[in-house]
N, C-alpha and C positions, 0 to 999 in steps of 0.2 A: 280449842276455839272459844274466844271470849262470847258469851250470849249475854246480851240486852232484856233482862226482864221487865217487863214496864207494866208496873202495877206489884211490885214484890211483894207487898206488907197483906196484900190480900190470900184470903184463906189457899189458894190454890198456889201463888204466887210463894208465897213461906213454904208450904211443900217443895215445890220446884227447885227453889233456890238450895234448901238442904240437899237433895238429890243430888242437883250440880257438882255441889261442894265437893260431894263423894264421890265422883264418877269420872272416871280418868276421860281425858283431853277434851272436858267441857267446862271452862270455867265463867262461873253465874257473874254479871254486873245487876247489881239490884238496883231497882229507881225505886224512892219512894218520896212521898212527899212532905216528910220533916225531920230534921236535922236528927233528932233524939232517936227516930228510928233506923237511919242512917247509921249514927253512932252504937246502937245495939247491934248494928249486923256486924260493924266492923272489928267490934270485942267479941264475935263470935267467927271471923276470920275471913268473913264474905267483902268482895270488893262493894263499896254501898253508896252510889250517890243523889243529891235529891234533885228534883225536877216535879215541875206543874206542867198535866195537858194541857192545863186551861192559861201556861204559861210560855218557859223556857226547860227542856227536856234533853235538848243536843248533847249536852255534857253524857250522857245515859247510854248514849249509843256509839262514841267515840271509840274507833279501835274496834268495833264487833264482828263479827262473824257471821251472828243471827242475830234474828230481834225474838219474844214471843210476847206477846199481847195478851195481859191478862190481867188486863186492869177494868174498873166497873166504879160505877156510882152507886152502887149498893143501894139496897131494899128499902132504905130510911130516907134518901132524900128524891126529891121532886120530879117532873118530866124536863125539868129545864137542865138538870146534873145528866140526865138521861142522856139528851141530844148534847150535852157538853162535853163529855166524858166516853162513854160508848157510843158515839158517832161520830163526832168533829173529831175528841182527841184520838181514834184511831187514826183518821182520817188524817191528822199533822203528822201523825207518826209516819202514815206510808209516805205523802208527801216526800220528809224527810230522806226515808230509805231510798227512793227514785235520786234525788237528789245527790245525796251524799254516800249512802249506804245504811246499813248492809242492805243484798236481796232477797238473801233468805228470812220469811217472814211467815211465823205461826201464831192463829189466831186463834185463840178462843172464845167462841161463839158460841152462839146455846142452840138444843135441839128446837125444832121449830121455826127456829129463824130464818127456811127456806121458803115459808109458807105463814106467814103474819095471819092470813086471812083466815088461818085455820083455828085460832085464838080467841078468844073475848075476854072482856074486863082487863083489871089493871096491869097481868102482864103485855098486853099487846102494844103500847107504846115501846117497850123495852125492846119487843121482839120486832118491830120495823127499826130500830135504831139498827139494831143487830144484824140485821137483813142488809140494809144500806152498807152499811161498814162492808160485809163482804161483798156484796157486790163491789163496792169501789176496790175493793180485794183483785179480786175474780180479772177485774180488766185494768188494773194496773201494769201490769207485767214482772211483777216482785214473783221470785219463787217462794210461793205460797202453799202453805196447807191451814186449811181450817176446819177446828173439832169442835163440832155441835154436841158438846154431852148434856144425859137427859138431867134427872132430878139429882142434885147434888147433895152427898152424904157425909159426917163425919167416921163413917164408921173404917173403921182398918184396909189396905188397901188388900186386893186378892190377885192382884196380878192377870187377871184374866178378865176379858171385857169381849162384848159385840161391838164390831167396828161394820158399817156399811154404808153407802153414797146414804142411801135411806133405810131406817127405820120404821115401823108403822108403829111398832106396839112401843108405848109407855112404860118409861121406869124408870132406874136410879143407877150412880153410880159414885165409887167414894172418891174424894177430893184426889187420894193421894193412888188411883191409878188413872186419871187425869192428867197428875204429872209424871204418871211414867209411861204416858203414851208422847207426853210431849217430848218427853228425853228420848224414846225410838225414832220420832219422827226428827228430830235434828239428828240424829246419827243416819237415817235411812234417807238416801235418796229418791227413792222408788214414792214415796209420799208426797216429792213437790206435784204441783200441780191437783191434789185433791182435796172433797171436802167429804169427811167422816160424820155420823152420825156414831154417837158412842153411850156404851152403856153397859151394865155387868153383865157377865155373859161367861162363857165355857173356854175361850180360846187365848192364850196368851198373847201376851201383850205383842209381843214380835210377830209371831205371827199372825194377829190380827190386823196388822197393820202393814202387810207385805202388800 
């Protein structure tokens, strides 16, 4: 199955993509947005095309299977990238998928983002953006999974994580089992329809995600 990554060049997004690459009958289409980075995926043998949320992106989902949603206006720029990027351009993306396809559609969304109000200071504009997006998720009607993980880490991946609707307690978890829950949850159908809080934890990745 061809998968739509949209947002590839990002830290979780580069994880994912290599994953795919590996993994039999999941082949990654990376979006990114310039040419040069496009061009490094393809000397490394990933199919690579480029697209703007805040533009034209169709080319990106052509042919797909899944979509997963793992793109961000990162920690440096404004609340205006914020609502441009992690809200609108999720929001053109489902659009999209209703439209033309695919319906299988995984978001990644951050912990918290069920519950803004539980927040203060400068994450909370991020974390209603967030909140928005899946709601518009939640009642689109796209077979949808969305994973809220907690505090993102570069450290090595362990393969074992807490998965649960909710969370209470705080923590971390590393990029790269992030992407190897995302990789379960496109292989498992038993995931459409829900939304994970995630985080490091004792139970494999499989079966924390049954």
């Amino acid at each position: 199955m061809r998968v739509s990554v949209i947002g590839a060049n990002g830290k979780i997004g580069r994880l994912l993509v290599e994953r795919l690459r590996a993994a039999d009958g999941l082949e990654p289409v990376a979006m990114v947005r310039e040419e040069a980075q496009a061009a490094d995926l393809r000397g490394r043998g990933v199919e690579a095309v480029t697209g703007d949320l805040e533009g034209e992106f169709a080319a990106a989902l052509e042919g797909a299977g899944a979509v997963v949603f793992t793109a961000g206006s990162g920690a440096h720029t404004g609340k205006d990238k914020t609502l441009l990027i992690d809200l609108w351009g999720a929001v053109r993306v489902m659009k999209h998928c209703l439209a033309r396809g695919p319906r299988r559609f995984i978001m990644v969304s951050a912990m918290r983002a069920g519950d803004p109000d539980a927040a203060s200071g400068g994450i909370k504009p991020y974390l209603v953006a967030k909140w928005a997006a899946d709601e518009w998720l939640l009642r689109s009607g796209l077979e949808y999974t969305i994973l809220r993980p907690g505090g993102l880490t570069e450290d090595p991946g362990t393969g074992r994580v807490e998965a649960a609707a909710r969370i209470e307690r705080r923590g971390k978890i590393p990029r790269a089992d992030v992407a190897a829950a995302i990789e379960r949850c496109l292989r498992a159908p038993e995931t459409v329809g829900k939304v994970y809080d995630l985080l490091s934890g004792e139970v494999p990745v499989e079966e924390a995600l049954r």
